[in-house]
C-alpha positions as CSV (number, residue, x, y, z in Angstrom):
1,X,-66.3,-6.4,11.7
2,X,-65.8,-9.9,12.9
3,X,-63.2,-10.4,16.0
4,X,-60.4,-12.5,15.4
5,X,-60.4,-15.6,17.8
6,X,-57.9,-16.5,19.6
7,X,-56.0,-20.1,20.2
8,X,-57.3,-21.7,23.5
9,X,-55.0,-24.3,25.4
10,X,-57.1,-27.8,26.8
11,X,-58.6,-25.4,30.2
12,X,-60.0,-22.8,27.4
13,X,-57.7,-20.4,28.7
14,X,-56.4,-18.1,25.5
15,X,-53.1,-19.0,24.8
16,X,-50.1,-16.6,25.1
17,X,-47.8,-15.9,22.1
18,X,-44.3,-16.5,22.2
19,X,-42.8,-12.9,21.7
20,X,-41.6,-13.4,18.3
21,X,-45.3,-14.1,16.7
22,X,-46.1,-10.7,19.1
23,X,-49.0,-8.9,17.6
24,X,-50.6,-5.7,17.4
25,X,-54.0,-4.6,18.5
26,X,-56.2,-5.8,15.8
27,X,-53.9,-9.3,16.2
28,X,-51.6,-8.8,12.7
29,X,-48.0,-9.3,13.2
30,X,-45.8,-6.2,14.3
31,X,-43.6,-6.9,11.8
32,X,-43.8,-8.5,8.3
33,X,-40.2,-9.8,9.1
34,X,-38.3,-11.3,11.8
35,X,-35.5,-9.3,10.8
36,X,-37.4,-6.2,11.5
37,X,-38.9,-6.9,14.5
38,X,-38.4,-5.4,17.9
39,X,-40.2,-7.8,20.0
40,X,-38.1,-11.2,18.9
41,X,-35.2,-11.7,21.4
42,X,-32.8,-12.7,18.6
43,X,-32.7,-9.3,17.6
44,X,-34.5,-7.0,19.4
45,X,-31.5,-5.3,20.9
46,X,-29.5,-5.2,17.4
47,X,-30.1,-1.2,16.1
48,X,-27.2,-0.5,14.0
49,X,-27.7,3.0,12.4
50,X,-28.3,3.4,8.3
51,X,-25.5,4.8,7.3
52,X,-23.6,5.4,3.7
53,X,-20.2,4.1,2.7
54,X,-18.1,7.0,3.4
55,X,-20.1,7.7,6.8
56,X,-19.1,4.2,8.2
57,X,-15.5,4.3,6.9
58,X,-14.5,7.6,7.5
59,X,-14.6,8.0,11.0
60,X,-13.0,4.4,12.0
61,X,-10.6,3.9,9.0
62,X,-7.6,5.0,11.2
63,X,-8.3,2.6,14.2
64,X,-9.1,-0.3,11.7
65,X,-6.1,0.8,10.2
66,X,-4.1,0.4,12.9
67,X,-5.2,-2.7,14.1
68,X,-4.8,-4.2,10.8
69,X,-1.3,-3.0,10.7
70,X,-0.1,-4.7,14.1
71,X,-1.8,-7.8,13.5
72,X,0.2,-8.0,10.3
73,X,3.1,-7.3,12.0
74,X,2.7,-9.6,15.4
75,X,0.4,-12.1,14.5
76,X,1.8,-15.2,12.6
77,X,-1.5,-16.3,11.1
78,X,-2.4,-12.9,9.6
79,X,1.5,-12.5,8.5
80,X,1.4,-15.7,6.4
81,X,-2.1,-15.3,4.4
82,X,-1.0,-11.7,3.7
83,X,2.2,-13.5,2.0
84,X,0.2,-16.0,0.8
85,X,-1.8,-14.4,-1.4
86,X,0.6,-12.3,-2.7
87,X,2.5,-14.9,-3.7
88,X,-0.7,-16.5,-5.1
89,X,-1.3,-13.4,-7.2
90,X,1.9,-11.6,-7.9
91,X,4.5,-14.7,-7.0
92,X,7.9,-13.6,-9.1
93,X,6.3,-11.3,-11.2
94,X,3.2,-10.7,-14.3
95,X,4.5,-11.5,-17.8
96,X,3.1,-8.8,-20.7
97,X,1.3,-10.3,-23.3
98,X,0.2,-7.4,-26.0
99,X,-2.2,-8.4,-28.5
100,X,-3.2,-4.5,-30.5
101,X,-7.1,-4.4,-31.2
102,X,-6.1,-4.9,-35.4
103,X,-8.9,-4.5,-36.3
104,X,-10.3,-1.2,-34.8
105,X,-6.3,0.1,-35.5
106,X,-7.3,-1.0,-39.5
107,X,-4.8,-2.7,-39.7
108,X,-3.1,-7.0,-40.1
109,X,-2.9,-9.4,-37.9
110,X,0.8,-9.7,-38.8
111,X,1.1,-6.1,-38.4
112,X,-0.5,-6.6,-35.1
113,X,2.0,-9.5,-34.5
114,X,5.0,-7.4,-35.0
115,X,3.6,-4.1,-33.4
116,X,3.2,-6.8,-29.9
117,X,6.7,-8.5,-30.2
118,X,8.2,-4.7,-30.0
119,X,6.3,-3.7,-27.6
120,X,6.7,-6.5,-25.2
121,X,10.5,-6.2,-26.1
122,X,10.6,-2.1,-24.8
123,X,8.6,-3.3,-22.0
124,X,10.9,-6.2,-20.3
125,X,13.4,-3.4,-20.6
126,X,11.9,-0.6,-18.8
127,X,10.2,-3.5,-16.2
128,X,13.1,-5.5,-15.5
129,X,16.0,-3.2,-16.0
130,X,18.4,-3.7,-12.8
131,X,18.9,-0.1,-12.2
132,X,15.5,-0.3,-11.1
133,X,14.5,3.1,-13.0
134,X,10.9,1.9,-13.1
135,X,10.7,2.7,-8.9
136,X,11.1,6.4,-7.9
137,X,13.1,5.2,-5.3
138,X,15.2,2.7,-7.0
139,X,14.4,-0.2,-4.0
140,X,12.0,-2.6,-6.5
141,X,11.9,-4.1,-10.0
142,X,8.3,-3.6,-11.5
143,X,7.4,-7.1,-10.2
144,X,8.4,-5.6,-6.6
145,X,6.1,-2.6,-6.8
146,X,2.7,-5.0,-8.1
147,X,4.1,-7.0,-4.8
148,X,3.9,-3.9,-2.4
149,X,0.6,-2.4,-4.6
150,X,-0.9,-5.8,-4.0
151,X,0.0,-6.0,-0.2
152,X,-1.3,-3.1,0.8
153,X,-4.5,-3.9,-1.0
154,X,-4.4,-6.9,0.8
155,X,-4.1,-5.4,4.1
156,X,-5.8,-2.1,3.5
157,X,-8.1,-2.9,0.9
158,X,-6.5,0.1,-1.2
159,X,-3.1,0.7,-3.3
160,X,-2.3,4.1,-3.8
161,X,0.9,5.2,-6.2
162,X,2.1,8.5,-7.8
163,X,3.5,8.7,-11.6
164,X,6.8,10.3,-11.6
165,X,9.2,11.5,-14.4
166,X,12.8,11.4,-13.8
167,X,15.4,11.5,-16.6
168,X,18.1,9.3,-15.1
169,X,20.1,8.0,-18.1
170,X,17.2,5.0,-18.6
171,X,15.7,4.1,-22.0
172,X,12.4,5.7,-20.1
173,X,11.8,8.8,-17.6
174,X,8.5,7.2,-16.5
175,X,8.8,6.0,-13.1
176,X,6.3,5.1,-10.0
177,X,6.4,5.9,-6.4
178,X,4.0,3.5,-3.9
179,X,2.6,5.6,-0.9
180,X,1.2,4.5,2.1
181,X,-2.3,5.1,1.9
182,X,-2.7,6.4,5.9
183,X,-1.1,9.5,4.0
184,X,-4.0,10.2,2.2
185,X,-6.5,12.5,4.2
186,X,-8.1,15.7,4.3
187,X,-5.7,18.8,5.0
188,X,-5.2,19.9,8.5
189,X,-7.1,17.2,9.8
190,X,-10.7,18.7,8.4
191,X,-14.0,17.1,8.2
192,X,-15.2,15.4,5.2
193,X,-17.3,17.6,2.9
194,X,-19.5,16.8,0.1
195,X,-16.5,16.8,-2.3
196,X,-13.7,16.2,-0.4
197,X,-13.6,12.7,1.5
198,X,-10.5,10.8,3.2
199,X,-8.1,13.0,1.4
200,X,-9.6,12.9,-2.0
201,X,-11.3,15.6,-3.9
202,X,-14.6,14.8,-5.9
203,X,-16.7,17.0,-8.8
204,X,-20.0,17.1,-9.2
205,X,-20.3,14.0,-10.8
206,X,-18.8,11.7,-7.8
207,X,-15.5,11.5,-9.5
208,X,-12.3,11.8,-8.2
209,X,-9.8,14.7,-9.7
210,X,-7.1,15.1,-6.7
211,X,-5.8,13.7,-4.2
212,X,-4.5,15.1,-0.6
213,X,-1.3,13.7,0.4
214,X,0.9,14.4,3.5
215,X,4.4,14.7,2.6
216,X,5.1,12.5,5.4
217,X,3.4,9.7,7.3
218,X,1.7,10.5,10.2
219,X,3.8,8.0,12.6
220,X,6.9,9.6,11.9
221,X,6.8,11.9,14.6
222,X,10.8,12.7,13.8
223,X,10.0,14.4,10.7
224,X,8.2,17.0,13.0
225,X,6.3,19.7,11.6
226,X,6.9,18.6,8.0
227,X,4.3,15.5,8.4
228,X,1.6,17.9,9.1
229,X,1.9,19.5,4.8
230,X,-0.1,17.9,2.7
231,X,0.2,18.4,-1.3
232,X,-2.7,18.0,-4.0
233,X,-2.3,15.9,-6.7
234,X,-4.3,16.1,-9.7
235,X,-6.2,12.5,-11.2
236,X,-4.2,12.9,-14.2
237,X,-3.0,15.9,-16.8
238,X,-5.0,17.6,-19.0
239,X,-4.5,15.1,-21.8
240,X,-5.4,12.3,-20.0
241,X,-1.8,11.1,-18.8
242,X,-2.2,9.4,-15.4
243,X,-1.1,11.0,-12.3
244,X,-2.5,9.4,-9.2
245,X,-2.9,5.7,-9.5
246,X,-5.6,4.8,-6.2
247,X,-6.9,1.4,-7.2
248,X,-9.9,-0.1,-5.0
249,X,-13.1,-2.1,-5.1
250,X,-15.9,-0.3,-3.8
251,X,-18.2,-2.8,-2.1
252,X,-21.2,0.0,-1.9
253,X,-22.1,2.0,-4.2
254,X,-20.3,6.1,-3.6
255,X,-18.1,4.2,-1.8
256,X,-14.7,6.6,-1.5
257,X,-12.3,5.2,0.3
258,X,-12.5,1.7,1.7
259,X,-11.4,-0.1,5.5
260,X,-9.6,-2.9,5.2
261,X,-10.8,-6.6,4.0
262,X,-9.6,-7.9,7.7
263,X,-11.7,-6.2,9.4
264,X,-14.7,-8.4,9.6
265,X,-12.5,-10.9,10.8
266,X,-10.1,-9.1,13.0
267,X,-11.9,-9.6,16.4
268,X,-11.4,-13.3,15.4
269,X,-7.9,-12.8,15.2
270,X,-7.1,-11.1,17.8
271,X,-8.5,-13.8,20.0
272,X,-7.3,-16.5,18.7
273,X,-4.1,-14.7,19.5
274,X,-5.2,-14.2,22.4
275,X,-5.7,-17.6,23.7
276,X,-2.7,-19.4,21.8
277,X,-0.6,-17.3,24.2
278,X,-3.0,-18.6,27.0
279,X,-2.8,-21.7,26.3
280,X,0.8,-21.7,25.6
281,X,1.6,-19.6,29.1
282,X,0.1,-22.3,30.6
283,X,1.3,-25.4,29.4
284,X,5.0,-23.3,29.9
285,X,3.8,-22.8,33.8
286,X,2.9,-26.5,34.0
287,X,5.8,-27.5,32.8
288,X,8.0,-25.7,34.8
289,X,6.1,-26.3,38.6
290,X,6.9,-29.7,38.1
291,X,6.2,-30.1,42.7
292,X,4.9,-28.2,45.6
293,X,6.8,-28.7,49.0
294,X,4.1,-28.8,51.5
295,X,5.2,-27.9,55.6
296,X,2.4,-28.8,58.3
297,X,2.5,-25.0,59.4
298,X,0.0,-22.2,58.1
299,X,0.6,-18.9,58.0
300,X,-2.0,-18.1,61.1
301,X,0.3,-20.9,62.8
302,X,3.7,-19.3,62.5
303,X,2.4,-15.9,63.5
304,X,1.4,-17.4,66.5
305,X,4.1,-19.7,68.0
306,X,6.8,-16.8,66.6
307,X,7.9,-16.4,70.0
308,X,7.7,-20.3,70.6
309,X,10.7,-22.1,70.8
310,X,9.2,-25.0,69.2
311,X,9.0,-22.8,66.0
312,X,12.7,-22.1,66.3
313,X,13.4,-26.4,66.7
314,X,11.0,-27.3,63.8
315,X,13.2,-25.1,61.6
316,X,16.4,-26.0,62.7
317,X,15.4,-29.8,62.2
318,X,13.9,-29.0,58.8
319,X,17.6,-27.6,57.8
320,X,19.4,-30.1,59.4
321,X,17.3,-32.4,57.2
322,X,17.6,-30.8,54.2
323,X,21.1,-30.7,54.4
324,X,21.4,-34.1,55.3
325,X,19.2,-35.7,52.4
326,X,20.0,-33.0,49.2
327,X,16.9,-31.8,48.8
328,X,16.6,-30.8,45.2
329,X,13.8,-30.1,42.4
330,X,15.4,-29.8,39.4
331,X,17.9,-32.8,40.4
332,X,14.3,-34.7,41.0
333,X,15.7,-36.2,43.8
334,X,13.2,-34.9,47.3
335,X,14.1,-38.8,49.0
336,X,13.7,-37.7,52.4
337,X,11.7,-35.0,54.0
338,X,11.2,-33.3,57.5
339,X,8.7,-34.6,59.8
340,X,5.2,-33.4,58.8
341,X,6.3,-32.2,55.1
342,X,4.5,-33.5,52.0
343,X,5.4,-33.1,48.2
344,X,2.2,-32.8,45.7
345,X,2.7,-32.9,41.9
346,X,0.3,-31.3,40.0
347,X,-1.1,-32.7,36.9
348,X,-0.9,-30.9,33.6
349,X,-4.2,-30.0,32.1
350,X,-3.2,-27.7,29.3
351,X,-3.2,-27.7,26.2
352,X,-7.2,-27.6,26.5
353,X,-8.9,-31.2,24.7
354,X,-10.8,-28.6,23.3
355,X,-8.0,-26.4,21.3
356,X,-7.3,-27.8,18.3
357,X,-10.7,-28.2,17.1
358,X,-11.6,-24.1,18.4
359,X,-8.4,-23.0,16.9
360,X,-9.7,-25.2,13.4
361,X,-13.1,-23.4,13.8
362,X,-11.3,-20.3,13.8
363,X,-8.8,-20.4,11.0
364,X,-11.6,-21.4,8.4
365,X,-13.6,-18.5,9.2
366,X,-10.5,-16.8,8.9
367,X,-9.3,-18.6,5.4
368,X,-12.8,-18.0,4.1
369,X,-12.5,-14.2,4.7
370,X,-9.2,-14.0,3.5
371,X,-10.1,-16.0,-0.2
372,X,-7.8,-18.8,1.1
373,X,-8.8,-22.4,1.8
374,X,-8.2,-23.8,5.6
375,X,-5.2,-26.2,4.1
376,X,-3.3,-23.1,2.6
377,X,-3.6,-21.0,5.7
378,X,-3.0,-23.8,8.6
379,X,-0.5,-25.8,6.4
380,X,-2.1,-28.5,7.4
381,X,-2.8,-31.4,4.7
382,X,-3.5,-34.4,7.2
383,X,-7.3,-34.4,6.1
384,X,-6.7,-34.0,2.8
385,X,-7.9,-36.2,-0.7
386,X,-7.0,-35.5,-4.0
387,X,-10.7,-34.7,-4.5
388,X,-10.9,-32.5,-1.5
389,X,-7.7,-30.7,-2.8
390,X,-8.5,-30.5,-5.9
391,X,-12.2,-28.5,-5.4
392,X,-9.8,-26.1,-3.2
393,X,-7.9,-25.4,-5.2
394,X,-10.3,-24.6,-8.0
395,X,-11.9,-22.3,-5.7
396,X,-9.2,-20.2,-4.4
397,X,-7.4,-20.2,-8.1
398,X,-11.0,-18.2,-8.8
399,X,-11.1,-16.1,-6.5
400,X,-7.4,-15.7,-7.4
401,X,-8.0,-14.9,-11.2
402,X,-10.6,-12.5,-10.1
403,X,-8.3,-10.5,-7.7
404,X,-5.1,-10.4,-10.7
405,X,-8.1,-9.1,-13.4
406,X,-9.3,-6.5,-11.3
407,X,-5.8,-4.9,-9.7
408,X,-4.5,-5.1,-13.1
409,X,-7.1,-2.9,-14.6
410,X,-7.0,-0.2,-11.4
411,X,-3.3,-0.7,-10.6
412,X,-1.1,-1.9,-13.4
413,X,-2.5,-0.9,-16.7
414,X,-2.3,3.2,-15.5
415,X,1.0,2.8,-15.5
416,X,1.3,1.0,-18.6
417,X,-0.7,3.6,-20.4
418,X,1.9,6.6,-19.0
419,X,4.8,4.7,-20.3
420,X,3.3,3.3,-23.7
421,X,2.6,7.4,-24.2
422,X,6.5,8.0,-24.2
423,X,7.4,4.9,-25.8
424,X,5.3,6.8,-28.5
425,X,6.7,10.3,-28.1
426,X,10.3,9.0,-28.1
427,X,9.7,7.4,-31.2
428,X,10.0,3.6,-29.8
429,X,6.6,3.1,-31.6
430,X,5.4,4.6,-34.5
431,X,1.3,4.7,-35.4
432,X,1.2,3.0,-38.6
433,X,-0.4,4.7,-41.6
434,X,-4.0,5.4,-41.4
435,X,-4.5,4.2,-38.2
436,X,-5.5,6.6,-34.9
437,X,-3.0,8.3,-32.8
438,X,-2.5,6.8,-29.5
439,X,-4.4,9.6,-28.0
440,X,-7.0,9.3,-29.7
441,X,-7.7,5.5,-29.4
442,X,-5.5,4.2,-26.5
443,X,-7.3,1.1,-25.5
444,X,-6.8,-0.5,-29.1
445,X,-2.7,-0.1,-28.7
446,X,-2.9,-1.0,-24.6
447,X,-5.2,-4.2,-25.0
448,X,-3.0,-7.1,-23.3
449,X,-3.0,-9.9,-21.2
450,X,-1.0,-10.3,-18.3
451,X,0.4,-14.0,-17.6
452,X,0.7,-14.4,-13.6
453,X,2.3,-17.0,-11.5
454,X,1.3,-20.6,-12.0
455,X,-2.1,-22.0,-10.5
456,X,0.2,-25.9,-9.7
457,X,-1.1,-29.1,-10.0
458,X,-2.3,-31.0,-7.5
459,X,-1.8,-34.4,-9.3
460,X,0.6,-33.0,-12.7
461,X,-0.3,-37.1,-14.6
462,X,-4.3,-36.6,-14.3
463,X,-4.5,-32.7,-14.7
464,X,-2.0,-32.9,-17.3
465,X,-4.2,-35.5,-19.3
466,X,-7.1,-33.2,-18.4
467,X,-5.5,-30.0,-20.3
468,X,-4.4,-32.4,-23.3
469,X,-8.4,-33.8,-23.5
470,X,-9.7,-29.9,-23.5
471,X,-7.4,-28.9,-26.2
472,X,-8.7,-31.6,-28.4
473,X,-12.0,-31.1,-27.7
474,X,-11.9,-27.3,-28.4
475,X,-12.5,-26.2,-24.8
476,X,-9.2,-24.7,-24.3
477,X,-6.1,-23.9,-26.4
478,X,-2.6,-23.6,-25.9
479,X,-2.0,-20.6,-25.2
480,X,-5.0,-20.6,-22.1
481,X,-3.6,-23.6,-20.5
482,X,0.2,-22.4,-20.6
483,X,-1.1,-18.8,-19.2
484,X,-2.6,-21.3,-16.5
485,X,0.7,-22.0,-15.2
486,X,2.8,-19.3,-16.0
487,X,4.3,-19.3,-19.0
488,X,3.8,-17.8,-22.8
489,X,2.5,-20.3,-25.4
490,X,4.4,-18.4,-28.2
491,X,7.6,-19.1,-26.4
492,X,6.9,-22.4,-25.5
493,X,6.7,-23.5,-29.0
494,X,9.6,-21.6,-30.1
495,X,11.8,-23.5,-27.3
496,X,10.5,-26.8,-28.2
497,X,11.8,-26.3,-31.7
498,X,15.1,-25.0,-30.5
499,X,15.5,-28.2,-28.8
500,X,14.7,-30.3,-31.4
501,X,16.9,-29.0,-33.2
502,X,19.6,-29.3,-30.9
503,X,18.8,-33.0,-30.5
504,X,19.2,-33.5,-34.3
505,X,22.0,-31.2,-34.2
506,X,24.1,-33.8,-31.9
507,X,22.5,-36.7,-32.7
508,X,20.1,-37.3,-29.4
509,X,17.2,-39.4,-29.5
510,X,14.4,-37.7,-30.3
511,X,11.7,-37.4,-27.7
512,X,8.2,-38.9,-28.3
513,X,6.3,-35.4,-28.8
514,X,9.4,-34.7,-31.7
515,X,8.9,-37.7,-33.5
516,X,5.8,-36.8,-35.5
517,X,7.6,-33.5,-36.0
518,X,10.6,-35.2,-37.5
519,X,8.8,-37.3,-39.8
520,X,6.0,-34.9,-41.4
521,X,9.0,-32.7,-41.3
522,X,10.9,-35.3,-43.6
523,X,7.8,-36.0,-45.2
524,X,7.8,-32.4,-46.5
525,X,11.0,-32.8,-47.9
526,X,10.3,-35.3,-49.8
527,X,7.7,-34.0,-51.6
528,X,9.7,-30.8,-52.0
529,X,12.1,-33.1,-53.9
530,X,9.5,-35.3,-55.9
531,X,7.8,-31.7,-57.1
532,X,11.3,-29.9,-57.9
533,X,12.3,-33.1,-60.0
534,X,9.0,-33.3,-61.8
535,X,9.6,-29.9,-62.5
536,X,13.0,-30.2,-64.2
């Protein structure tokens, strides 16, 4: 077998390889990789163990937890992205848009039209009723529990809510209670198992079918011995009913329970935090010694002429001085000073030159994590272009959309499905002839859309002219681009006539847009007339 030859420099000495092109003894590589090598310096040191989902969250959920929770709390950066994208997602509220698979029912669309007005009728009243009997504790409307659901998915990448039932005098008895997810864990502080993980019960299968909670969190030390109970809650009842709402994303697969979607970024965070207060100590400090008062004598000096009586003069002329000029600091005025005494003012150096553009570094890594864009987080539009807003905003109203699809499927429509069930046992709804019960096919009755906040404009003329330009060129319709900014194409249109016919009504000029109306309006009339006449 030939020997491989090696590379030579100009003295014909072989050449030494750097350590990241290290080989082994018949000269190959040691690794096919640089990111599997042990020799290269970048990485040789980085060994992190291969571990599952559930073995790198169980053990370190609490702490992240923790942390999380007191930089929401204390830190005004992570305070206002939380609120930001709650307010991005769940703003004032979702609007319920029900549109009845008609054709799997066997049944009309104008059956199907009907069945959705009712529906979404019952529904504003059991969402929006102001005895708040949709929230087991009477605090929230529905749009205030999707607002806490969403928070704490926000903060700790899970929502977790119980069903209740409570007859209270309401049109419904279906009701939900939002619990802190640091009360779900295993009972009496055991070790995960193969089917029991974080406080949630598994089959065979990987799937979950109860839940651990304490009847008390664990920080309230003052409910004493009754935070350390813990009650299992089934998944949901026998005939499918939802119990236990826990909505997540996994982001491995057998993924559990998850840590919280600040945690890669929290280090960040905390030292940013860190060195605002720094920096902001220190310009405080600066600003406040304003002037040192400087005396020809050290400390080594006075020890040694204490029993001098030149010591003893020095001081009684520096008092006789001082009371003879004023000498003040805050009053600025140091005019005259003792023989031998100087006054130094020091020069401010803080803020750093360099913070503004570390603390910009930071807070994009930060917005990036978070699904925001630097401008929404900092508040800070100085550097901004219609252009440059515009591709933000196009990119955080998707990662928006995404966020509202997914909670709503894991935590809204559960409890949609519990309460369309008693609509239907109470009789509100009826299954119409020949169709499936809603037991047997729920999905066809539940299939909605849920209109959330509006995205906003960024310039209303040109994004306006933009929504008008799809619509005619059969890219979007009505109702996609009023479900863009909130609102329900269906009312829309009936408002618009209501107006109209107000105007006419007391004889307002008619807008533009209810001109063409007004005339093929008319122009219907007409030809009513002419046909009616022809008749006679």
């Amino acid at each position: 077998m030939a020997r491989l030859s090696s590379i030579t420099d100009r003295h014909g000495r072989p050449m030494r390889l750097p350590r990241a092109a290290a080989t082994g003894a018949q000269g190959w590589p040691l690794s096919a990789y640089t990111a599997a090598s042990t020799t290269d310096v970048s990485v040789e040191q980085w060994m992190p163990r291969l571990e599952s989902a559930d073995s790198a969250n169980s053990i370190e959920r609490e702490r992240i937890a923790a942390r999380v929770h007191d930089l929401a709390r204390n830190d005004g950066w992570a305070s206002s992205g939380v609120q930001k994208l709650v307010d991005a997602a769940i703003g004032g509220g979702w609007r319920l848009s029900s549109k009845p698979d008609w054709f799997a029912l066997g049944q009309t669309k104008e059956w199907a039209r009907e069945f959705a007005e009712r529906v979404e009728s019952l529904w504003r009243g059991h969402a929006h009723d102001p005895r708040r009997y949709v929230d087991l504790e009477r605090k929230l409307d529905f749009a205030g529990l999707l607002a806490l659901k969403f928070r704490h998915r926000v903060i700790d990448g899970e929502s977790l809510s119980v069903m209740r039932w409570r007859e209270r005098g309401g049109m419904f008895a279906t009701c939900e209670q939002v619990i802190d997810p640091d009360r779900l864990s295993n009972p009496n502080w055991r070790s995960d198992t193969e089917f029991l993980r974080g406080g949630v019960e598994l089959d065979s299968d990987g799937a979950a079918i109860a839940y651990h909670i304490r009847s008390a969190h664990p920080g309230e030390m003052w409910r004493g011995a009754s935070a350390a109970r813990w009650d299992a809650v089934e998944r949901e009842t026998d005939w499918g009913r939802p119990i236990v709402i826990h909505d997540f994303e996994p982001s491995r697969a057998g993924e559990t329970r998850p840590v919280s979607p600040l945690a890669p970024v929290l280090a960040k965070f905390r030292m940013l935090s860190r060195y605002d207060v720094a920096e902001l100590q220190a310009a405080i400090l600066n600003a406040v010694l304003a002037a040192f008062l400087e005396t020809p004598f050290s400390a080594d000096e006075v020890l040694e002429s204490m029993n001098l009586d030149k010591l003893e003069q020095y001081q009684l002329l520096r008092t006789e001085t001082h009371k003879a000029t004023g000498l003040r600091l805050d009053g600025v005025r140091l005019n005259t000073l003792a023989p031998g005494e100087t006054v130094t003012m020091p020069q401010a150096t803080r803020p750093s030159v360099a913070f503004a553009a570390f603390e910009t570094a930071c807070l994009r890594n930060i917005a990036g994590a978070m699904g925001l864009s630097y401008e929404q987080l900092a508040m800070d539009w100085s550097k901004t272009n219609y252009s440059s807003a515009r591709a933000a905003l196009v990119e955080v109203w998707r990662f928006i959309v995404a966020r509202r699809s997914r909670f709503a499927a894991g935590a809204v429509m559960p409890h949609y499905m519990a309460w369309m069930e008693e609509a239907f046992e109470r009789g509100y709804l009826e299954t119409p002839p020949g169709a499936p019960s809603f037991e047997e096919m729920p999905f066809a009755y539940l299939d909605c859309k849920w209109i959330g906040p509006p995205r906003g404009w960024v310039d209303p003329v040109k994004e306006a002219q933009g929504a008008q330009l799809r619509m005619e060129a059969g890219f979007s319709t009505l109702e996609h681009e009023n479900a863009e900014q909130g609102l329900d194409w269906e009312e829309t249109l009936e408002q618009r006539q209501r107006e109209l016919a107000v105007m006419k009504e007391l004889d307002l000029p008619i807008p533009e847009w209810g001109q063409a109306v007004a005339l093929q309006s008319g122009g219907d009339d007409e030809t009513r007339e002419r046909e009616s006449e022809a008749t006679q």
